[in-house]
Each structure stands twice: as structure tokens, then as C-alpha cells.
N, C-alpha and C positions, 0 to 999 in steps of 0.2 A: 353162256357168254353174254356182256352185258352188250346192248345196242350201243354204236357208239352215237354222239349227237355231229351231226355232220349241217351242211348249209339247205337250204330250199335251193328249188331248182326252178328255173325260169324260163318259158321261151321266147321269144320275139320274134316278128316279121315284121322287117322293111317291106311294103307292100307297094309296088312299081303300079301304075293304071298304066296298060298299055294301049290302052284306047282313047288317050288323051295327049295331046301336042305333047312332048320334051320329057314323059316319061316322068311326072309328078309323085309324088309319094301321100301316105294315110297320117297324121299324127290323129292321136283321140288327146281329148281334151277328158282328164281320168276326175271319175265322179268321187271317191274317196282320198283318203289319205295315204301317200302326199302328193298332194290338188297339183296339176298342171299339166302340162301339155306332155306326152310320150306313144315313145314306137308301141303298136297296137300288139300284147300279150301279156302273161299270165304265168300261175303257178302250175306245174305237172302233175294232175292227177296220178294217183297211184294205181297202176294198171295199164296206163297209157303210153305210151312213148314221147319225146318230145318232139318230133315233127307231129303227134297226131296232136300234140296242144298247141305248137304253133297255129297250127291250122284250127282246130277247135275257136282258139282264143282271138283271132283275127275272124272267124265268121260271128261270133257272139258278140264284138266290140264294132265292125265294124260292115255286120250282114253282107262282107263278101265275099265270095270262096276264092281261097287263093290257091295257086298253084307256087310249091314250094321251090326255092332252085338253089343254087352252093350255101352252104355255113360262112357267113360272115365271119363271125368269132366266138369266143368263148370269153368272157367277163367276169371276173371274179373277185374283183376288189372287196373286203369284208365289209367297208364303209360306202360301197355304191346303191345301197340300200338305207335309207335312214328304219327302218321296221325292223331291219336284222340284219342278217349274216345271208346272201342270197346270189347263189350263180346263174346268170343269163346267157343264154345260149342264141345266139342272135341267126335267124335265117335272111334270106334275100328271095322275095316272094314278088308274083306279080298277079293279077287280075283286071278286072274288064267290069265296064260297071259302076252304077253310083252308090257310092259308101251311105250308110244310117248304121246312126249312134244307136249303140246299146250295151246291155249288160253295165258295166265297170266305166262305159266310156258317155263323159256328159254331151257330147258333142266331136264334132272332128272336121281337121280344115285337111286342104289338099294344098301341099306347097313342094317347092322347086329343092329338094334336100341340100343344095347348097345356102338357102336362103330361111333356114327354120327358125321357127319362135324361140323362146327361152323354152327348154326342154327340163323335166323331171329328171332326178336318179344320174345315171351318166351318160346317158340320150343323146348328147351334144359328143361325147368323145366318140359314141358309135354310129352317127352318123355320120363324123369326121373320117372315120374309117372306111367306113361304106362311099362316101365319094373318094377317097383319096382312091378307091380300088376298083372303083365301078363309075364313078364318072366324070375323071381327071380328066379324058380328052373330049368330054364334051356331052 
């Protein structure tokens, strides 16, 4: 049987500091291409599951261990990728702690997710999501 050719698989964490006033979030500011600011994850190793790359790819990008909590969404648009064809599986994570850049990520701000920079990819719709569902009252 042939393999069929199917999309990459992606994980994300929205990463909550809850040790900080108003429950601020992580972006990294991403070191390759395509350059700019997005929610801290990665491609799924094969072997791995995706909460274990959720989590992998938020301590690699942004040194902190998160603690994983509901599926945001599931994103799959063919074009929400300019490199390809690629489904991001988005969690809602929280941790404690001061973030440092690494691996993939040049750097990283800590901002109010209703108030985020210009966002990579579709960053911007799934943060849209993620407050309409997690912090419309405040």
C-alpha cells in the first residue's frame, strides 16, 4: 500500500504565567522562517504524542515547564502555513516562572492576549479564540 502524503502536525501552547498580575501570556519572537512573533510550539516528533510536544516545544522555546489544561482548537487551514500544508493543535497551558528564549525562539515578550503584537501564521485568529473562550469576562 502506498503511504498516503497527508499535512504535518503541530502543537501549540498558549502559556498563562500565573504568578504574574492579569494572567499574561508567552509569545516567542521565532528565530527562522517565517520571522515574527507566535504562540510558543513545534512540529510532533514521531513517537511522541502531541501534548508530549506541546510541552517539549514550550520548555525548549521558552525554558518553562508548563502545565497542559483544555484543547483550545484544532486549525487546519492548508494556507495557515506559508512552508506547507500543516495542522496545529493548540492547547491552553499555564506555568510560573521567568520565561528565556531558546531553541527556534529569538527572544519573547510577555503581553495581555488581548493586546498582542502582529502575530506569524494564524496566531492572531487563535488568540482571538482563546480570549473570546477564556477571557471575555475579564
Amino acid at each position: 500500500m502506498t503511504r498516503p502524503v497527508t499535512p504535518l502536525v503541530a502543537a501549540d501552547a498558549i502559556i498563562e504565567l500565573l504568578d504574574r498580575p492579569g494572567r499574561p501570556i508567552v509569545l516567542i519572537e521565532r528565530r527562522n522562517e517565517p520571522l515574527g512573533w507566535a504562540i510558543p510550539g513545534g512540529f510532533v516528533d514521531v513517537g511522541e504524542t502531541v501534548e508530549q510536544a506541546a510541552i517539549r516545544e514550550a520548555r525548549e522555546e521558552t525554558g518553562l515547564e508548563v502545565e497542559l489544561g483544555p484543547l483550545l482548537g484544532v486549525y487546519s487551514d492548508p494556507v495557515r502555513d506559508p512552508r506547507g500544508h500543516t495542522v496545529g493543535i493548540v492547547y491552553v497551558a499555564t506555568a510560573r516562572g521567568d520565561p528565556v528564549a531558546g531553541d527556534d525562539a529569538r527572544s519573547f515578550v510577555i503581553v495581555d492576549p488581548r493586546q498582542p503584537p502582529q502575530l506569524a501564521f494564524d496566531h492572531a485568529r487563535i488568540l482571538s479564540d482563546y480570549v473570546r473562550r477564556f477571557r471575555q469576562s475579564g
